[in-house]
N, C-alpha and C positions, 0 to 999 in steps of 0.2 A: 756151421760145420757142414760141408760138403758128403753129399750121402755115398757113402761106400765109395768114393775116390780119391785114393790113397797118391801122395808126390809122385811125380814121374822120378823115376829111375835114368838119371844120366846114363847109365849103362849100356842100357835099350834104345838110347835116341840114336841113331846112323848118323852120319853125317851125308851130305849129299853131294856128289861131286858137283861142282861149277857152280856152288852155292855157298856164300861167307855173310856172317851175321854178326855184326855189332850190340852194342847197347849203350847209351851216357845216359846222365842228368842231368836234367836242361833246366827243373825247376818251374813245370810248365804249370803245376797246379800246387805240387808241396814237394816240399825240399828236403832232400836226402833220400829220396830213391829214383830207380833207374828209370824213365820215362818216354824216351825218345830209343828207336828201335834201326836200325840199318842193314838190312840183305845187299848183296851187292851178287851181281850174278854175269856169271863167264860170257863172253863174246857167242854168239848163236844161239842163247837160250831163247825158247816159247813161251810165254804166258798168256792165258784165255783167262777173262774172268765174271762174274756176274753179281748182279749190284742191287741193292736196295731198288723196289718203286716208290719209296715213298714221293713222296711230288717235292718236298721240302729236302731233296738229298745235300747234302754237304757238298760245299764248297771241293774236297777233296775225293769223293766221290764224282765230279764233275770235272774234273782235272783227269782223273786217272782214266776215264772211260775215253778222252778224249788222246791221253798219250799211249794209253793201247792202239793206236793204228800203226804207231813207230814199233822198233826195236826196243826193247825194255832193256835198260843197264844196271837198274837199281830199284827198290822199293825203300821208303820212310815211313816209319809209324810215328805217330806219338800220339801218347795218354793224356787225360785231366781236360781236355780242350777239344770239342766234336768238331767247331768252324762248322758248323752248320746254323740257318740262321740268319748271315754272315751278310749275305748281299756280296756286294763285287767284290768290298772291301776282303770278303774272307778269300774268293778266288786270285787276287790281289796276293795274300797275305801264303795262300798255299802254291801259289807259284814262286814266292821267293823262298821259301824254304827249298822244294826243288830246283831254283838256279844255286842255291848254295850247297846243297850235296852233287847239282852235275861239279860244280868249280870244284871241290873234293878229290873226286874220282875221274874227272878228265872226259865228262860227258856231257851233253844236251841237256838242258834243262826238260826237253821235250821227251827224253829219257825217262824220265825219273816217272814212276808212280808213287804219289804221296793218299797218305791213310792216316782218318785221326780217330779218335774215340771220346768221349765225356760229356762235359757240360754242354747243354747247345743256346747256342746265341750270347756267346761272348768270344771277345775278338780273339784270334790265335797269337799268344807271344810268340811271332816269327825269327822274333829276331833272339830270342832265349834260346828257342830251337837250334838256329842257325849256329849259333856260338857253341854247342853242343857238338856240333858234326864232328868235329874233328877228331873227339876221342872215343866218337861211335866209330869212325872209320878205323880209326889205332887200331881197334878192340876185335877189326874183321878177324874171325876163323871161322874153320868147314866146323867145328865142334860146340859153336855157340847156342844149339836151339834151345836148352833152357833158358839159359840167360835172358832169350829172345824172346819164351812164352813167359818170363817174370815181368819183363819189362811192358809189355803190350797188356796186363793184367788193369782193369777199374774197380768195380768190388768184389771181381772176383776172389775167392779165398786161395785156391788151388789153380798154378800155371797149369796149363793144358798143352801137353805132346805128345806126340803116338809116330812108332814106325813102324813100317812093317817092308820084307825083304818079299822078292817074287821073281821066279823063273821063268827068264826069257827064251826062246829059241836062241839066243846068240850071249848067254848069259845074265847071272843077277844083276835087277835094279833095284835102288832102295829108295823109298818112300817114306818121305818124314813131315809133318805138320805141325803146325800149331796155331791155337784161336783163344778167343777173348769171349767172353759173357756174362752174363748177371743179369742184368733185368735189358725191357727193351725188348725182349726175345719170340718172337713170332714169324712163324716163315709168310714169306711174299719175294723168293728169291732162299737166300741164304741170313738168318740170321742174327749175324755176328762180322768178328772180322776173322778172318779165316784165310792161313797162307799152306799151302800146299803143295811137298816142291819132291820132284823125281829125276834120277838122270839119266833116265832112257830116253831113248830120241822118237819124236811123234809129229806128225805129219800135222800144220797149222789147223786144218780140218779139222782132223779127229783130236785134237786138244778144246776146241772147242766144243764138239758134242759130248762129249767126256765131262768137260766143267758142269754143264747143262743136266747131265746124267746122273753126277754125283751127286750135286745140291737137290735133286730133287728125291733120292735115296737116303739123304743124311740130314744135312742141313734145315730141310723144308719138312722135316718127320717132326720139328720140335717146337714147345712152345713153352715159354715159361710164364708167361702175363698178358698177351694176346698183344702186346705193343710192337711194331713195327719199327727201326730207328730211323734213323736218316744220314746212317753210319755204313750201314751194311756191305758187305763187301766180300766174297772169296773168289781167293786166285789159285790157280793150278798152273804149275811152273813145270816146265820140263828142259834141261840142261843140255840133253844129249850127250853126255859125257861117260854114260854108260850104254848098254844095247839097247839097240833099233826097236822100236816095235810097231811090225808094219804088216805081219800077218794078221789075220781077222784073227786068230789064236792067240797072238801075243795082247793084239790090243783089248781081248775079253780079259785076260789074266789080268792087264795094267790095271782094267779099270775098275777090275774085281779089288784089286790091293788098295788102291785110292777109293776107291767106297768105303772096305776096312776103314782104313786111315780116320776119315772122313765120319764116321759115323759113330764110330769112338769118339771122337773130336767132338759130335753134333750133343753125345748120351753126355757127353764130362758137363757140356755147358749147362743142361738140366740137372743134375747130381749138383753144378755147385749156383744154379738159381739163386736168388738172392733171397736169403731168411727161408730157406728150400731144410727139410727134414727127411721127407718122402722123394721116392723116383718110382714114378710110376707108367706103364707101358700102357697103353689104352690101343686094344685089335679090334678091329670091326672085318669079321669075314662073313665069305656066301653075300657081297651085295653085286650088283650087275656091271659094276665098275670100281676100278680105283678111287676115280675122282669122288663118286659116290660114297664110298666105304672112309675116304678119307676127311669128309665134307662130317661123317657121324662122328668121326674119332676127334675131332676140331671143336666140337659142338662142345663134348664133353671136355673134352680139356682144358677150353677156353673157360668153361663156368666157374664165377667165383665163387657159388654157393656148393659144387664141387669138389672145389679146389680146397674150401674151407672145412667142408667135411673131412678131404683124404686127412687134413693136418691133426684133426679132433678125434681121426680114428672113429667116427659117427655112422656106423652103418643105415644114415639115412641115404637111402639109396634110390627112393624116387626122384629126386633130384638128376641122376645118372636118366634116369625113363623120361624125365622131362624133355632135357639136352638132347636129346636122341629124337623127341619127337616133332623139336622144333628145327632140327639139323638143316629142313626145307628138302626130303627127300620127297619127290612126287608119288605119291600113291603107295605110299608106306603100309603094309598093314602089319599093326600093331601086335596082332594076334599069332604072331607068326615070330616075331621080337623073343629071341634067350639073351638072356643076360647073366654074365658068370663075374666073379671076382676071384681069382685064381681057379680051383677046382669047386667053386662055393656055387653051387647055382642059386640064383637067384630069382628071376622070375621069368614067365613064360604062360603065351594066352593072354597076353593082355592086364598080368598081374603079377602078384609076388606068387612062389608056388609053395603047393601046401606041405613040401619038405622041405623049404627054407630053414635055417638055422641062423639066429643072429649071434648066437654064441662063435659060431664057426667065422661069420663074416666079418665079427669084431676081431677076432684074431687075425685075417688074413691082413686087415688095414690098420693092425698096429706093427705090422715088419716096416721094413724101412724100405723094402721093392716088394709090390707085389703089381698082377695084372687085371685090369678090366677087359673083358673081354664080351663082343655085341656078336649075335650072330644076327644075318638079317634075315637069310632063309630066299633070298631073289636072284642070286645067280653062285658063278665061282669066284669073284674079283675080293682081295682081302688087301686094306692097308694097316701099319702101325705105326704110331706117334707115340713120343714120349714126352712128358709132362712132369709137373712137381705142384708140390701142395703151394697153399696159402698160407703164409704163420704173420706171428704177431712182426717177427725179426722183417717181411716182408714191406709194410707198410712203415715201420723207424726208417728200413734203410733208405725208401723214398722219400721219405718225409723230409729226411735231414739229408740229403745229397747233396747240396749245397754248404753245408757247415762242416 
């Protein structure tokens, strides 16, 4: 069960001009739900996007970074099946699914960016896919993005969408997303898979620093299991089918909306974490940088002995002192360390302090959110990440992934 995130409300999703979304069943892993995904996008649209490092990326992540230099006509999802892995055979296997949605739609196969998700290192049913296009294509409308965040879902419980509307100098643009997550989930980039589509118009430039700027405000804040995929993937689409935005004013306001967007999108995928009960925010402020204050907030989140507490509600909290002190901050002093659990202090000087209450800390980490909070006391730079516990439902779902 997904912590505190409730269905999206079709109501609230926008549609996005110069943006039409599909969905079939192609049957790529099991049969009877919707698994193959289709955006198809207006003449002059932009897309920037940013991709997994893992060194092992997907066959389809090595495609799409490569037809990002063309004109983008279209993007292809599908579920059950990473093509990662894969060897040629899988770049092989994800360009013919892209020459079969260009012959679709009346484009370049060089067109198309394809995205998969799932199992990794089993061959892609290309041609299951393939046979699919056509009633993703039927299925194009501006109104489809549920449809589209059901279909791109793995274990996750809850599709994920988010819009949000923003005033331009030359009028509204709307901004609508949606991403996929569960485990895997570690930033090094963005991730997850993650589409992100506006129809204001943006100059190729600043679409790009934009992408860059987002993922590292939403996407890169989050960690569910410290795993990196070889999936990874968010794009930022801009249609231009709505206002310009080309003032330095306009483009703060965009990029403020798509951060929203964005970071809603990055919290949903921690809330629905796999076998996730807890969502927890982990600040580290007062360090002398970002990178730093971010580097503590990672330490902790990452830990499993952490992660296993937030779940047991165990106010064993040196654990928290440990992570923190092996984060590899140089010249850390210890003594100088607060450490809080929502308004709960907790220790300070090098220890726990002598007003500590475990009664108070046992309550604040049996809510279903609450915050850890590091002060470091070495400059003004503050980051925040969000995270999810460890549960038993964590370790079945990986266990049996395959079955």
């Amino acid at each position: 069960m997904a912590v505190n995130l409730p269905r999206p409300d079709p109501a609230q999703l926008y549609p996005v001009r110069g943006v039409e979304l599909g969905t079939a069943m192609a049957g790529v892993r099991k049969q009877g739900r919707r698994d193959v995904m289709v955006m198809r996008l207006a003449a002059g649209t932009r897309v920037a996007g940013v991709f997994t490092r893992n060194r092992f990326c997907a066959a389809p992540v090595v495609l799409a970074k490569k037809h990002l230099a063309n004109r983008v006509r279209a993007l292809v999802v599908n579920t059950g099946n990473a093509n990662a892995g894969t060897g040629k055979e899988g770049i092989d296997r994800a360009y013919f699914v892209c020459k079969a949605l260009a012959a679709g739609i009346g484009a370049k196969p060089s067109e198309i960016l394809p995205f998969s998700t799932g199992v990794i290192m089993e061959p892609l049913p290309a041609e299951r896919i393939a046979a699919a296009l056509p009633a993703a294509v039927a299925d194009l409308r501006e109104g489809n993005w549920l449809a589209a965040a059901e279909a791109i879902m793995t274990t996750d419980t809850v599709p994920k969408a988010v819009s949000a509307k923003v005033r331009l100098a030359r009028g509204d643009a709307t901004v609508t997303g949606i991403a996929k997550g569960g485990g895997m989930i570690h930033p090094d980039m963005a991730t997850l898979l993650g589409f992100v589509a506006t129809d204001a118009g943006i100059a190729p430039a600043a679409l790009r620093r934009m992408v860059r700027a987002v993922a590292d405000r939403s996407f890169n804040c989050v960690t569910v299991d410290g795993d990196t995929s070889t999936n990874d993937s968010f794009m930022l689409i801009a249609t231009g089918k709505g206002p310009t935005a080309s003032s330095a004013t306009d483009l703060r306001k965009l990029g403020d909306a798509v951060t929203q967007v964005a970071q809603r999108l990055a919290q949903a995928l921690v809330r629905d974490g796999e076998g996730a009960t807890k969502f927890v925010a982990v600040k580290v402020e007062r360090g002398r940088s970002v990178a730093e204050c971010r580097k503590v907030a990672f330490s902790i989140a990452h830990s499993p002995l952490v992660k296993t507490a937030f779940f047991a509600s165990d106010p064993n909290l040196g654990r928290i002192l440990a992570a923190i002190g092996y984060a590899g901050v140089r010249d850390l002093d210890t003594d100088r360390v607060d450490l809080f659990l929502d308004e709960v202090a907790v220790a300070g000087g090098g220890g726990r302090l002598a007003s500590y209450s475990e009664e108070l800390a046992l309550q604040a980490m049996r809510k279903p959110e609450f915050t850890v909070r590091v002060v470091l006391h070495r400059g003004r730079a503050e980051a925040t990440v969000w995270t999810c516990d460890f549960s038993y439902d964590y370790v079945k779902i990986n266990a049996e992934y395959r079955t």
